[in-house]
C-alpha positions in Angstrom: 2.7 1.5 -8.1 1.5 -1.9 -9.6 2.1 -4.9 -7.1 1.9 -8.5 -7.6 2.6 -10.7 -10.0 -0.6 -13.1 -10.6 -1.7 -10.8 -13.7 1.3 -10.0 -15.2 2.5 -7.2 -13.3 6.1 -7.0 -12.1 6.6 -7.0 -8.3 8.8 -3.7 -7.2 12.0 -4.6 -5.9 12.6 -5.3 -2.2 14.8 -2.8 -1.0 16.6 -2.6 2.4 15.5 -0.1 5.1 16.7 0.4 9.1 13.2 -0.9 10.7 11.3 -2.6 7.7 11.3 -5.9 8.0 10.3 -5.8 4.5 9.6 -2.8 1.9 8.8 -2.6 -1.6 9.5 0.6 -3.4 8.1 1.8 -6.9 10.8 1.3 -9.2 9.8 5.2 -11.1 9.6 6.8 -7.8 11.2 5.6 -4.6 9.0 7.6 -2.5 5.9 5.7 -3.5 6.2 2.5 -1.2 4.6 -0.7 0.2 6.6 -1.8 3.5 6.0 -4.3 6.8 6.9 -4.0 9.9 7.3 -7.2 12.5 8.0 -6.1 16.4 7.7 -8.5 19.6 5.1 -6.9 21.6 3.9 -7.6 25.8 0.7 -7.2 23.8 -1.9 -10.1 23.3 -4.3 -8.1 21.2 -4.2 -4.1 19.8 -7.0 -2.8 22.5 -4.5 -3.7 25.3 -2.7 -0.7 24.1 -5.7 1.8 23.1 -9.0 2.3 21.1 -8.0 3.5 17.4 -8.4 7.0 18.1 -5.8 6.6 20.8 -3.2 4.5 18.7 -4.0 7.2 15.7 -2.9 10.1 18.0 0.0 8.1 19.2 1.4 7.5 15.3 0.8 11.2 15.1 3.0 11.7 18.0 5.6 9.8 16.8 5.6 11.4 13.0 5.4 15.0 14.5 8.8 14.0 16.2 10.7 13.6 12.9 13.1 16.0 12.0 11.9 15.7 8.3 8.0 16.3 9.2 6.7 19.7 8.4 3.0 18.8 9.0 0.8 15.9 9.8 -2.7 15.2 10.1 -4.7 12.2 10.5 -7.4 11.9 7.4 -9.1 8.4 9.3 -9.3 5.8 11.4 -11.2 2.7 12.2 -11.3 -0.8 13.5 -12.0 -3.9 10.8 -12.9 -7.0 12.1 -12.3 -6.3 15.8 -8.6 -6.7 16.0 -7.6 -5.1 12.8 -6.6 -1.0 13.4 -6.7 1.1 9.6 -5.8 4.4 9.6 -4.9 7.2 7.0 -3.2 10.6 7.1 -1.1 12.7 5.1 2.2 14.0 5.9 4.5 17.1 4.1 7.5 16.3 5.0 11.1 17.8 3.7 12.0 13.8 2.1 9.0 13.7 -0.4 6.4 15.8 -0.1 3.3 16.0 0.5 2.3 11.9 0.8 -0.9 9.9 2.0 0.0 7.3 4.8 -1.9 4.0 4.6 -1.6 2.2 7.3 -2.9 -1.3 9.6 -2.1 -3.0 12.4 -2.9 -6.4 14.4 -1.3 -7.9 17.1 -0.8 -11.7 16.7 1.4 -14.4 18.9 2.9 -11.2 20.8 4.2 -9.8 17.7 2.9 -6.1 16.3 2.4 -6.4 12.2 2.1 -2.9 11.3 1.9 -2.4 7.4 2.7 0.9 5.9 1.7 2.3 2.2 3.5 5.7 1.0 2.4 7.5 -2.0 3.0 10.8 -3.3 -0.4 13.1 -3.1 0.6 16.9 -3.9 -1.3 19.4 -5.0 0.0 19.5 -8.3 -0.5 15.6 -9.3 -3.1 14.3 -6.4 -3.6 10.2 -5.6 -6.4 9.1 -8.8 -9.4 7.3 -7.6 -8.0 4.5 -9.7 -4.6 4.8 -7.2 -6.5 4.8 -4.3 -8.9 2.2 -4.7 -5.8 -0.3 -5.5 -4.3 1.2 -2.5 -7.4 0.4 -0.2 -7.4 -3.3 -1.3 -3.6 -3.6 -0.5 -4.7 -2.1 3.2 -8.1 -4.2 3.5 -5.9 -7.3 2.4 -3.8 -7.0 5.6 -4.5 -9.2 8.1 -3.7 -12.3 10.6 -3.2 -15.8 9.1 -6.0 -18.1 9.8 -5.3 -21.2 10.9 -7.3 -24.0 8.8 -9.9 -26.1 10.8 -8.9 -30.0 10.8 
């Protein structure tokens, strides 16, 4: 999936999704997608919900509860920056395969940013190194605006 549109590359079209507050999906293969999600929160920062390890096992919780999941496992997780949470896993599921989950999330003005990147990773055509290094930028690239000093 290419993104942006500062070197000549299209942007994939915004499509509509229950939840996303915004998602961009490969235009050759839906599956493969780039999506954000914006919720209120009672939160002020990500720790006053749990270490990484603890939110990790909670988004594993909450994937192994789909109907569609056939199996789940976390592949990583970390903190960046002290108030940035990254985590990978891959999923089989019966809508898409077998796909690796990119994911981060920051709290910020009592609002949870959580952004999402799908793409397919089976067996038979795994992610390149090419793939996932774009990938990882997209992911590293996520994070709170900073306000400019005056």
């Amino acid at each position: 999936m290419q993104l942006g549109s500062s070197r000549g590359v299209a942007t994939p079209p915004k499509v509509e999704k229950a939840g996303a507050t915004v998602l961009f999906e490969d235009p050759n293969k839906g599956g493969n997608n780039v999506g954000v999600v914006v919720t209120p929160v009672r939160l002020t920062t990500l720790r006053d919900f749990g270490d990484p390890q603890f939110v990790s096992n909670k988004l594993i919780q909450a994937e192994k509860r789909k109907e569609s999941t056939k199996d789940v496992e976390i592949v990583s997780f970390k903190e960046r920056g002290g108030e940035i949470y990254e985590f990978e896993y891959k999923i089989d599921s019966t809508r898409g395969g077998i796909k690796r989950i990119f994911s981060a999330a920051f709290v910020a003005s009592k609002k949870l940013y959580l952004l999402n990147i799908a793409h397919s990773d089976n067996p038979q055509q795994p992610i390149t190194d090419q793939t996932r290094m774009m990938l990882e930028q997209v992911l590293h690239s996520f994070a709170p605006a900073t306000t400019p000093q005056i």
